[in-house]
VMD Tcl script that builds the backbone (N, CA, C; Angstrom):
set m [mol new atoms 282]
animate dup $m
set s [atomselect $m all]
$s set {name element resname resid chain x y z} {
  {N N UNK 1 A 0.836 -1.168 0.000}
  {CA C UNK 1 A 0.000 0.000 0.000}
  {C C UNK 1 A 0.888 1.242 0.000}
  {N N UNK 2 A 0.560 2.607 -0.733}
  {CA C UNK 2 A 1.284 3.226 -0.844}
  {C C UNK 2 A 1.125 4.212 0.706}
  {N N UNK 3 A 2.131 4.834 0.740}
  {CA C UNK 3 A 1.929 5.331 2.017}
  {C C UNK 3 A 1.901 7.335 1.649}
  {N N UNK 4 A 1.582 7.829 2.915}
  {CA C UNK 4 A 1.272 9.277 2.465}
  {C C UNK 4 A 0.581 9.718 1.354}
  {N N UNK 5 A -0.514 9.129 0.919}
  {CA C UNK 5 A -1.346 9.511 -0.456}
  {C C UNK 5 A -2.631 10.135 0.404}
  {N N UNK 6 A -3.044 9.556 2.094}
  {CA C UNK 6 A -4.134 9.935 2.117}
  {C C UNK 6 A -4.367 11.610 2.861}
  {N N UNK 7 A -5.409 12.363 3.009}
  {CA C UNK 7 A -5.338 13.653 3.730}
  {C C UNK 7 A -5.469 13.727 4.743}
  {N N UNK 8 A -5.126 14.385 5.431}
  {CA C UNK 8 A -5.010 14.693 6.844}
  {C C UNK 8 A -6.429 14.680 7.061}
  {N N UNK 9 A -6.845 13.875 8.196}
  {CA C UNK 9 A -8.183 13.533 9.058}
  {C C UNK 9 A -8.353 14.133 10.485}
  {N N UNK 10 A -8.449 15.256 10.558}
  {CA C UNK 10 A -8.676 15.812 11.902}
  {C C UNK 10 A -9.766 16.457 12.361}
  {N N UNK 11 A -10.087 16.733 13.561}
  {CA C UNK 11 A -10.990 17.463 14.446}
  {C C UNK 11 A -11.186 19.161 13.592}
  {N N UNK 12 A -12.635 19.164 13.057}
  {CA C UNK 12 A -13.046 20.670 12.839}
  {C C UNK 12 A -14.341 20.718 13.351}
  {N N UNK 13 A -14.379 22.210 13.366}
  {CA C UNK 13 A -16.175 22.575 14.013}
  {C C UNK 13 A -16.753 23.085 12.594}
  {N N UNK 14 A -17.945 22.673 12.414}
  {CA C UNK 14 A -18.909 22.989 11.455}
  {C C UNK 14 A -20.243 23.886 12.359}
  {N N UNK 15 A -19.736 25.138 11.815}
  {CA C UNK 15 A -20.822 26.433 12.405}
  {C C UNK 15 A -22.084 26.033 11.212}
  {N N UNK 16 A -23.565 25.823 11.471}
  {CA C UNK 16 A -24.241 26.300 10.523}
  {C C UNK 16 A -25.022 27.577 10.784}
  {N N UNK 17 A -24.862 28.110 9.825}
  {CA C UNK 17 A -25.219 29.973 9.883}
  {C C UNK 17 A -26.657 30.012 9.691}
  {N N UNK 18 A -27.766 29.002 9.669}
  {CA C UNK 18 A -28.831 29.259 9.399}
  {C C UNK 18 A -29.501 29.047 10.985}
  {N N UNK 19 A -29.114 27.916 11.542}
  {CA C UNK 19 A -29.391 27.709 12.938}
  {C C UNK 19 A -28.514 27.753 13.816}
  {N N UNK 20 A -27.780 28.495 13.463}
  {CA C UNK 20 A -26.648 29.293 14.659}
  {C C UNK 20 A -26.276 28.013 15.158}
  {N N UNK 21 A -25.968 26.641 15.096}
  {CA C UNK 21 A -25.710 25.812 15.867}
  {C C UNK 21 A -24.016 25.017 15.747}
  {N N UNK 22 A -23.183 24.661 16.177}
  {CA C UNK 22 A -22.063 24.018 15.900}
  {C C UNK 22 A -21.734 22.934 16.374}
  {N N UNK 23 A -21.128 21.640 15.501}
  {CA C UNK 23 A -20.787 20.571 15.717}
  {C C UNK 23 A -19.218 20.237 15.813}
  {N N UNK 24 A -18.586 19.350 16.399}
  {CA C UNK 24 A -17.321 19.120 16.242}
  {C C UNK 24 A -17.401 17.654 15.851}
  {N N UNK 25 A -16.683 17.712 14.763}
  {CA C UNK 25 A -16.291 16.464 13.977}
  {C C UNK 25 A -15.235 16.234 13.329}
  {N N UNK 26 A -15.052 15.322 12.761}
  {CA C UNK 26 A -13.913 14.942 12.029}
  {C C UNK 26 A -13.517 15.053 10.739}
  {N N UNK 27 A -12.940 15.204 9.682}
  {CA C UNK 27 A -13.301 15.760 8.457}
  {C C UNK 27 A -11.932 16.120 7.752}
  {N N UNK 28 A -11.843 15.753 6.530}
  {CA C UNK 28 A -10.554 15.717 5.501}
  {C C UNK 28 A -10.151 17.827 4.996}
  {N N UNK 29 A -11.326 18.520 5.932}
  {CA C UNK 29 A -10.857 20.035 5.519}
  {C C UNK 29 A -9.982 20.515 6.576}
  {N N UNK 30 A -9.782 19.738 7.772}
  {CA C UNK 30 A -8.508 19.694 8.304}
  {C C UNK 30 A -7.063 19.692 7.637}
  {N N UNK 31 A -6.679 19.558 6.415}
  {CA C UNK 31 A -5.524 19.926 5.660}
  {C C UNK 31 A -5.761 20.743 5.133}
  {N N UNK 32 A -6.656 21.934 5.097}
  {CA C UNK 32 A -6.885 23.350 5.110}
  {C C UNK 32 A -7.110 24.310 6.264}
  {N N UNK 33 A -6.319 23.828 7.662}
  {CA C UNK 33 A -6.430 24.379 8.988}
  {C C UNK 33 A -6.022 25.587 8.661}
  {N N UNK 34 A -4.793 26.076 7.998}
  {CA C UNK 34 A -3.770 26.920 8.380}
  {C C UNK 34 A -5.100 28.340 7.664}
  {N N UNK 35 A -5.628 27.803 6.592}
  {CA C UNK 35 A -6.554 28.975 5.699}
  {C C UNK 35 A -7.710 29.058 6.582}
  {N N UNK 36 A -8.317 28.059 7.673}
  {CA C UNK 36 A -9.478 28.584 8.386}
  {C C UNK 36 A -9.421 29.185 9.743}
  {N N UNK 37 A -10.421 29.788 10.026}
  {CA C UNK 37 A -10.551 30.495 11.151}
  {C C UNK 37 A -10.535 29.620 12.502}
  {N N UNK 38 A -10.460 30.050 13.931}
  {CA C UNK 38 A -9.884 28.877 14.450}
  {C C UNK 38 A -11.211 29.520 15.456}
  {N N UNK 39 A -11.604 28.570 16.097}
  {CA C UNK 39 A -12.901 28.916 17.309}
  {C C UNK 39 A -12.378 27.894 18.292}
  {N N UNK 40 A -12.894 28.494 19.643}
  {CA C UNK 40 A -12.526 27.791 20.832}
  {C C UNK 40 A -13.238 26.833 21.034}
  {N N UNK 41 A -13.488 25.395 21.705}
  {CA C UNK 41 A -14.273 24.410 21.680}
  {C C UNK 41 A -14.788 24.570 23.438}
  {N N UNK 42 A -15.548 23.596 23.609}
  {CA C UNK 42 A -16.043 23.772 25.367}
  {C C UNK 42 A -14.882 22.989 26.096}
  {N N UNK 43 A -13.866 21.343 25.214}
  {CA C UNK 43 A -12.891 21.185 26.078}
  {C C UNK 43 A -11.473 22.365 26.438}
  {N N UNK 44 A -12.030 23.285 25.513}
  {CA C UNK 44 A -10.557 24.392 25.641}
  {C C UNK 44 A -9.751 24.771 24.876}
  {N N UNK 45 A -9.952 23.304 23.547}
  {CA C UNK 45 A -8.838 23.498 22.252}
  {C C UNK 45 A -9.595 24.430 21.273}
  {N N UNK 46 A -8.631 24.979 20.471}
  {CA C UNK 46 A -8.771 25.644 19.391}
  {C C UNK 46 A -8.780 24.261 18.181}
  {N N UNK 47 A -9.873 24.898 17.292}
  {CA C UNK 47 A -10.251 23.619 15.955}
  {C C UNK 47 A -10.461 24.699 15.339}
  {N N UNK 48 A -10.231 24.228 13.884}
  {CA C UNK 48 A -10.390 24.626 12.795}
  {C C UNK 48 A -11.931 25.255 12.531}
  {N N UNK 49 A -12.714 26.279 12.190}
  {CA C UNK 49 A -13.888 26.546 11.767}
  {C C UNK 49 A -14.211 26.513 10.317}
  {N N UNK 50 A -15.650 25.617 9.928}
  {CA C UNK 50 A -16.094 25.790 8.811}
  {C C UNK 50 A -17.816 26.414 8.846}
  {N N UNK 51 A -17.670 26.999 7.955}
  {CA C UNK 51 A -19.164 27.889 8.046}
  {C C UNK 51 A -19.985 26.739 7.065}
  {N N UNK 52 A -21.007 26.923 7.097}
  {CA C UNK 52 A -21.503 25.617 5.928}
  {C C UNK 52 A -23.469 26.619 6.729}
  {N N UNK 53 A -24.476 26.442 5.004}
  {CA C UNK 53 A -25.677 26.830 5.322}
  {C C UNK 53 A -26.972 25.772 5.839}
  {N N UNK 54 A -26.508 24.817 5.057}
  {CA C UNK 54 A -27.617 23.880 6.109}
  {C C UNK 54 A -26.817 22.801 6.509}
  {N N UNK 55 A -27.354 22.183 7.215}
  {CA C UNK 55 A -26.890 20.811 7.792}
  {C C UNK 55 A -28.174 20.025 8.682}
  {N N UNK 56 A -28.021 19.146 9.385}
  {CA C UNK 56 A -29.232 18.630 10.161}
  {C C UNK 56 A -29.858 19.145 10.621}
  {N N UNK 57 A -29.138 20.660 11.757}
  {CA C UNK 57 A -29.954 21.412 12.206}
  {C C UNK 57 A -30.807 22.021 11.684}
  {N N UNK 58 A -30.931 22.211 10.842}
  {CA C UNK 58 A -32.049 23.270 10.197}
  {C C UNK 58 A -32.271 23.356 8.698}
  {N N UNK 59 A -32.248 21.855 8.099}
  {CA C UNK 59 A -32.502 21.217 6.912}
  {C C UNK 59 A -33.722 20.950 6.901}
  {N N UNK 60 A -35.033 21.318 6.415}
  {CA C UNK 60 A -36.743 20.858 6.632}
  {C C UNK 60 A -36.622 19.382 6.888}
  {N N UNK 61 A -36.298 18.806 6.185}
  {CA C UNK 61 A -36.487 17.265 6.720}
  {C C UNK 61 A -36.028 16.453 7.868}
  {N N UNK 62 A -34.576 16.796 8.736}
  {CA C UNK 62 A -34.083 16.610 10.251}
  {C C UNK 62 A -35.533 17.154 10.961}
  {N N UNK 63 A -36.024 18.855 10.290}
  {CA C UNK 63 A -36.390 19.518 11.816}
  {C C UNK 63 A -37.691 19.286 11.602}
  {N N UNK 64 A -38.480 18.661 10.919}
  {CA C UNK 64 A -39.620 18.052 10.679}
  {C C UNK 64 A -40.649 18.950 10.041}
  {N N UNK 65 A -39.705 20.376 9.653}
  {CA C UNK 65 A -41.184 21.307 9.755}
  {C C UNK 65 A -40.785 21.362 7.598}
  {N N UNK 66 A -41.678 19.973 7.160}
  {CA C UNK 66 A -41.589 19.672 5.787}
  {C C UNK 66 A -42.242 20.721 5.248}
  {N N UNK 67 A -42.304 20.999 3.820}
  {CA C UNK 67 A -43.705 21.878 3.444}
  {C C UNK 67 A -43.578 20.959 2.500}
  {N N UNK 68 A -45.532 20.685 2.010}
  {CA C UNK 68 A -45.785 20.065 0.633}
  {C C UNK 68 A -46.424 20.986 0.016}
  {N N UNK 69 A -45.928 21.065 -1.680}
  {CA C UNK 69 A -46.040 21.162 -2.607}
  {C C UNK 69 A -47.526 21.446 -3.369}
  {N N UNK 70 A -48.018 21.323 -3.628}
  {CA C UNK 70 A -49.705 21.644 -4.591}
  {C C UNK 70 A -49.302 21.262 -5.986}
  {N N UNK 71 A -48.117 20.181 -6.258}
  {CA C UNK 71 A -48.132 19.440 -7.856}
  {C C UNK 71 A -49.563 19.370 -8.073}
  {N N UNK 72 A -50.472 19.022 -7.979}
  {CA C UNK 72 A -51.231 18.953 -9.132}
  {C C UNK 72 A -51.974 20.094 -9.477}
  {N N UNK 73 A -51.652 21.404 -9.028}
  {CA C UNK 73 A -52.045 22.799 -9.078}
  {C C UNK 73 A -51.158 22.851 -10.901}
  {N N UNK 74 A -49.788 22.932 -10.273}
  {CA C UNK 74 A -48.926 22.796 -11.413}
  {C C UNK 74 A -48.987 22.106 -12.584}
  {N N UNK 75 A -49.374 20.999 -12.307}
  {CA C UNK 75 A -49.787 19.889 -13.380}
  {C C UNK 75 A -50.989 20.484 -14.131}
  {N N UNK 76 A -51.720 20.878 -13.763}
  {CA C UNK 76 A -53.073 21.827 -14.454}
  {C C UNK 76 A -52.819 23.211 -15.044}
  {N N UNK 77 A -52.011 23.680 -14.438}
  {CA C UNK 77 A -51.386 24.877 -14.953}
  {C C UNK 77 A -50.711 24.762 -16.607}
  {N N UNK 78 A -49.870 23.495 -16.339}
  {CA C UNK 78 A -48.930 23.277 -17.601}
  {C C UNK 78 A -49.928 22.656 -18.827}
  {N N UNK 79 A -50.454 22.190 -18.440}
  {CA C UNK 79 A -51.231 21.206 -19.385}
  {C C UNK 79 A -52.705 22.053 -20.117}
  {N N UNK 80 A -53.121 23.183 -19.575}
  {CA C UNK 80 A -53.683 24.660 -19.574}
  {C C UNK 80 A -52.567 25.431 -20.878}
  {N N UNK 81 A -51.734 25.210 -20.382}
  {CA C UNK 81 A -50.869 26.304 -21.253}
  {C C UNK 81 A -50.525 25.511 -22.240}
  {N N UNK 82 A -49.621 24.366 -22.869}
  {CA C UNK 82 A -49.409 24.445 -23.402}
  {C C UNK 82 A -50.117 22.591 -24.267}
  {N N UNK 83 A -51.602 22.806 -23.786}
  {CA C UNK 83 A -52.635 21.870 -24.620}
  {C C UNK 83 A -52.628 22.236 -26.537}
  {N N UNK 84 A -52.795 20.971 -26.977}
  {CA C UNK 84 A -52.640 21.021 -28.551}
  {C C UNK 84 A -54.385 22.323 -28.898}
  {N N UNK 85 A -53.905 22.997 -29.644}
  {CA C UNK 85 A -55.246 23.648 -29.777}
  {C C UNK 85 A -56.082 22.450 -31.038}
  {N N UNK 86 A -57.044 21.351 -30.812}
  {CA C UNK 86 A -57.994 20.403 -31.379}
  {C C UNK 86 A -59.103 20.829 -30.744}
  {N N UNK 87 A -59.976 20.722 -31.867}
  {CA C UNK 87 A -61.393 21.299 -31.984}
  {C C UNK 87 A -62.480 20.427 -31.070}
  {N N UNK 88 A -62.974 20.866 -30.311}
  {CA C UNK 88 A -63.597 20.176 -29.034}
  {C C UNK 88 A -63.942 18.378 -29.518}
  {N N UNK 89 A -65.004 18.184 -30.612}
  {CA C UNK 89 A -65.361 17.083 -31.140}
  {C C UNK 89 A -64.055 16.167 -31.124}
  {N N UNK 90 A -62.350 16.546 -31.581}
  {CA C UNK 90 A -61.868 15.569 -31.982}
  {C C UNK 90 A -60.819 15.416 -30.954}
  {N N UNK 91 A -61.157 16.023 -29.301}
  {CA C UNK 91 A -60.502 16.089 -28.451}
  {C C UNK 91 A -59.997 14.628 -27.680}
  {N N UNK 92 A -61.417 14.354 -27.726}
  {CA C UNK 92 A -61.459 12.680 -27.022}
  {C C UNK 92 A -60.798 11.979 -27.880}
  {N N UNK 93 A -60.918 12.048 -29.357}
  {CA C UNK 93 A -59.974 10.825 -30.054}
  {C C UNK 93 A -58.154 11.418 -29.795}
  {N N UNK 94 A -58.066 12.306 -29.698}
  {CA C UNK 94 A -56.353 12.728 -29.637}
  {C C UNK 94 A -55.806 12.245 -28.401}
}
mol reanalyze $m
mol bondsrecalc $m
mol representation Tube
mol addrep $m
């Protein structure tokens, strides 16, 4: 096996900016420490910071608050617009 091919695997915090919330994990953007910002953790160490916009916290589907859709609003809409113009009588055979 070749050796030194793989990236550095270390401890970073992932801030998400939509739900203000932060995780510490592990993660290959640790061989981009020196370019990120560094935030204090609750054991005391300094880790690497990554900003990132969604994540579990506050992705609709983790936080349960889904919204559905009205497709078949849409589906009527499209099919409205762009129907073959055929003369009522020869509608049913087309």
């Amino acid at each position: 096996m070749k050796q030194h091919i793989h990236p550095t695997y270390d401890y970073v915090v992932f801030r998400d900016q939509s739900a203000n919330t932060m995780m510490l994990t592990r993660s290959t953007l640790a061989a981009r420490a020196d370019s990120l910002p560094k935030v204090r953790w609750t054991d005391g160490k300094e880790y690497p910071l990554v900003n990132v916009e969604v994540s579990s916290a506050s992705h609709p589907f983790y936080t349960g608050n889904n919204i559905v859709l009205d497709t078949a609003g849409q589906v009527q809409k499209f099919n409205e617009r762009y129907r073959r113009n055929v003369p009522q009588k020869n509608r049913s055979e087309a």
